[in-house]
C-alpha positions as CSV (number, residue, x, y, z in Angstrom):
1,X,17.6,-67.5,-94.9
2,X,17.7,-66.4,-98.7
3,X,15.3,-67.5,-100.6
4,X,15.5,-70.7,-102.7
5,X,15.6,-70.6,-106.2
6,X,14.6,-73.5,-109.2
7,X,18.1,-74.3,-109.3
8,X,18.9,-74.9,-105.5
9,X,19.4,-78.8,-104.9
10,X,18.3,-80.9,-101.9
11,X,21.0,-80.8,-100.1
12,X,21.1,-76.9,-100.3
13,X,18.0,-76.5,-99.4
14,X,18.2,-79.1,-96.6
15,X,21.6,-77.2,-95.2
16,X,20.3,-73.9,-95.4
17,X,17.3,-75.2,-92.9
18,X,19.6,-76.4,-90.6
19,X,21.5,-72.8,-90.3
20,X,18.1,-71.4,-90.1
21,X,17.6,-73.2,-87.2
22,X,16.9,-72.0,-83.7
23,X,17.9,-74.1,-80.8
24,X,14.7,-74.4,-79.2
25,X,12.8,-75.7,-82.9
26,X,15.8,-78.3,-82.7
27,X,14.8,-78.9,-78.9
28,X,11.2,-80.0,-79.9
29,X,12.4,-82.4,-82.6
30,X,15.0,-83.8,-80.5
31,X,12.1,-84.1,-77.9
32,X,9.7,-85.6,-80.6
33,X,12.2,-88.1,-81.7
34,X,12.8,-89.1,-77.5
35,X,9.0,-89.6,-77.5
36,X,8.8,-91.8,-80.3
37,X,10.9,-94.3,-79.2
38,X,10.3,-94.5,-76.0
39,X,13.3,-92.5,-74.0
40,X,12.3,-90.6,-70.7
41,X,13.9,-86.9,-70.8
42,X,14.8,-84.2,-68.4
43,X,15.4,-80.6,-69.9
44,X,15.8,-78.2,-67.4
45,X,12.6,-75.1,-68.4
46,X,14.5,-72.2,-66.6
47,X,18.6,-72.6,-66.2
48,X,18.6,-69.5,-65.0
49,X,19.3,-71.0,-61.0
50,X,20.8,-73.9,-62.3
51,X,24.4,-75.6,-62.2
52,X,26.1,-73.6,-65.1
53,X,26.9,-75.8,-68.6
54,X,25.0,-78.8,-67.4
55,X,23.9,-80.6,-70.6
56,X,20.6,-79.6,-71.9
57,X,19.0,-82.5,-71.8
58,X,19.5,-86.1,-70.0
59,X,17.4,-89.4,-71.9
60,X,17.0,-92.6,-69.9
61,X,16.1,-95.9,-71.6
62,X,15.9,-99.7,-70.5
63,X,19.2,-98.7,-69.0
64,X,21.1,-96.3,-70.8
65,X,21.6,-92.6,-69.9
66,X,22.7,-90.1,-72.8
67,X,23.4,-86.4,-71.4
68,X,22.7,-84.5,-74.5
69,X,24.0,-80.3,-75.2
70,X,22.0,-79.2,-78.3
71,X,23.3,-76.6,-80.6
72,X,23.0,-74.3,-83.5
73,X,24.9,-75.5,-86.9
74,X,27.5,-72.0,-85.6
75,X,27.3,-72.7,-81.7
76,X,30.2,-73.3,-79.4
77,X,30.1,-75.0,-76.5
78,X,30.9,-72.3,-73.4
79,X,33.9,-73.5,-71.2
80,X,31.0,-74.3,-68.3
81,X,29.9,-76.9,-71.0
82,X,33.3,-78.1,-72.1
83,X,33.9,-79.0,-68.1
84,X,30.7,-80.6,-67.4
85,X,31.5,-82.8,-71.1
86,X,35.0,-83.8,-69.8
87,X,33.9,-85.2,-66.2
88,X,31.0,-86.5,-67.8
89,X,33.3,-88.8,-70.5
90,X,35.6,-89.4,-67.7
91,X,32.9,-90.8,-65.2
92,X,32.2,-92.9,-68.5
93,X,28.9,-91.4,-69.4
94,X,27.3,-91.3,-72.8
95,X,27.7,-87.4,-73.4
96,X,26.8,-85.8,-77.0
97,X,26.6,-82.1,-78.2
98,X,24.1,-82.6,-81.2
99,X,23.6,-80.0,-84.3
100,X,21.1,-80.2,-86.5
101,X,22.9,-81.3,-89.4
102,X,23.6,-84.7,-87.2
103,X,19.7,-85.4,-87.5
104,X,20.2,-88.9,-89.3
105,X,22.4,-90.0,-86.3
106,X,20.0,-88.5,-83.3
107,X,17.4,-90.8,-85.3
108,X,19.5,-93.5,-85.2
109,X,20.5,-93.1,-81.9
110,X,17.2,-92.7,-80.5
111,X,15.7,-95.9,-82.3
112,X,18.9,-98.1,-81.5
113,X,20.0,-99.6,-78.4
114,X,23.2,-98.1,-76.9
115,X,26.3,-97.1,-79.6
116,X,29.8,-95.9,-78.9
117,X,30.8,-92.9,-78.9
118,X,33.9,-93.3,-81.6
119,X,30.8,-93.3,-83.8
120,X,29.4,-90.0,-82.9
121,X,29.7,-87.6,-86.1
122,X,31.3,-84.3,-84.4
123,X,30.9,-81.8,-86.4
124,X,33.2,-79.4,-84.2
125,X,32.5,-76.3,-86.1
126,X,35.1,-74.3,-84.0
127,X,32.8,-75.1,-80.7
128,X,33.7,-78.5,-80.0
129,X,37.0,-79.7,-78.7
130,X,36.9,-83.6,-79.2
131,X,40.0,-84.5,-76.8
132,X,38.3,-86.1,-74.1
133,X,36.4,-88.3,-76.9
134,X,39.7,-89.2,-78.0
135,X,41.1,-90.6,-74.7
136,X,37.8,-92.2,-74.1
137,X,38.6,-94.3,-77.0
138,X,41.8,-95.1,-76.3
139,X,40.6,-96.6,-73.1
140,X,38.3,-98.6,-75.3
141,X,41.4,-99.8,-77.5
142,X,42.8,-101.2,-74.2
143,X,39.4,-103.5,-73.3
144,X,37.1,-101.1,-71.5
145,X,33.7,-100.5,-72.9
146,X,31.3,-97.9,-71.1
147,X,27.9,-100.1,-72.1
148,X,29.9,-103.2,-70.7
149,X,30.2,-101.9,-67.9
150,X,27.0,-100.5,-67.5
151,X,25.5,-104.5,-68.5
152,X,27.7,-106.2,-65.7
153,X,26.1,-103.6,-63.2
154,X,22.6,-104.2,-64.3
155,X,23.0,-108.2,-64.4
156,X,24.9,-108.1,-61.2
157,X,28.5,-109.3,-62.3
C-alpha cells in the first residue's frame, strides 16, 4: 500500500484499504458482521480434505441460507468455484462471491431479511462470470422467485 498523502480523498484512501486487503482480515469482518445480526455460519478451518471450490462460507437465518465465496478486490473465482456457483444458482440457492469493496451491501445483506440476487453488486473484476445470475433472473422474469419458494416450504403450501 503507498502511503497516503494530505491530498488523498476518502474514497482513495478507503479503495486502497480494500486492495490492501487479505482474504482472511475480510473473513473476520464478514464473520463479525454474521455475529451481529444474528446469522449462524459454517467456514470450513482446513480445506485442505475438503470438496474442492465449495463456497467459503454458508450463513443460516430464520430460514434463509446464503453460500458465500470471499475474495480479494484482484481474485478470481477457480473453475472448482465457478461449478459449485452454477449448481448452486441452479438448485435456486442464494450464492454470492463478496469483495471487499461490496462491504455496504454484505451489511445490508446481513441486517435485512432475504434480497434477490438481481441486486447483488458483481464487481467481476475478470474473476466472476455472471451467466448463471443472468438466467436465474430470467426465471424470475417468468414468475419464479427463490425466497417464494423457500416461504411456501416453510408454511407448508
Amino acid at each position: 500500500m503507498r502511503s497516503v498523502s494530505s491530498d488523498t480523498t476518502a474514497e482513495e484512501w478507503r479503495q486502497e484499504a480494500f486492495l490492501a486487503m487479505t482474504e482472511k482480515a475480510w473473513g473476520g469482518r464478514v464473520e463479525q458482521l454474521a455475529r451481529l445480526n444474528h446469522w449462524t455460519y459454517y467456514h470450513t478451518f482446513q480445506s485442505m480434505h475438503s470438496a474442492p471450490g465449495f463456497p467459503d462460507y454458508v450463513f443460516v437465518r430464520d430460514g434463509e441460507v446464503m453460500y458465500v465465496e470471499l475474495k480479494t478486490e484482484k481474485g478470481k473465482l477457480t473453475p472448482a468455484q465457478l461449478t459449485w456457483r452454477d449448481l448452486l444458482v441452479a438448485a435456486r440457492q442464494e450464492w454470492y462471491c463478496w469483495r471487499p469493496n461490496m462491504i455496504d451491501f454484505v451489511e445490508d445483506r446481513f441486517a435485512s431479511a432475504s434480497t434477490v440476487m438481481e441486486d447483488v453488486p458483481h464487481v467481476c473484476n475478470g474473476g466472476c462470470q455472471c451467466e448463471p445470475i443472468k438466467k436465474a433472473r430470467k426465471s424470475r422474469e417468468n414468475g419464479y422467485s427463490p425466497h417464494q419458494s423457500r416461504r411456501k416450504r416453510r408454511d407448508g403450501d
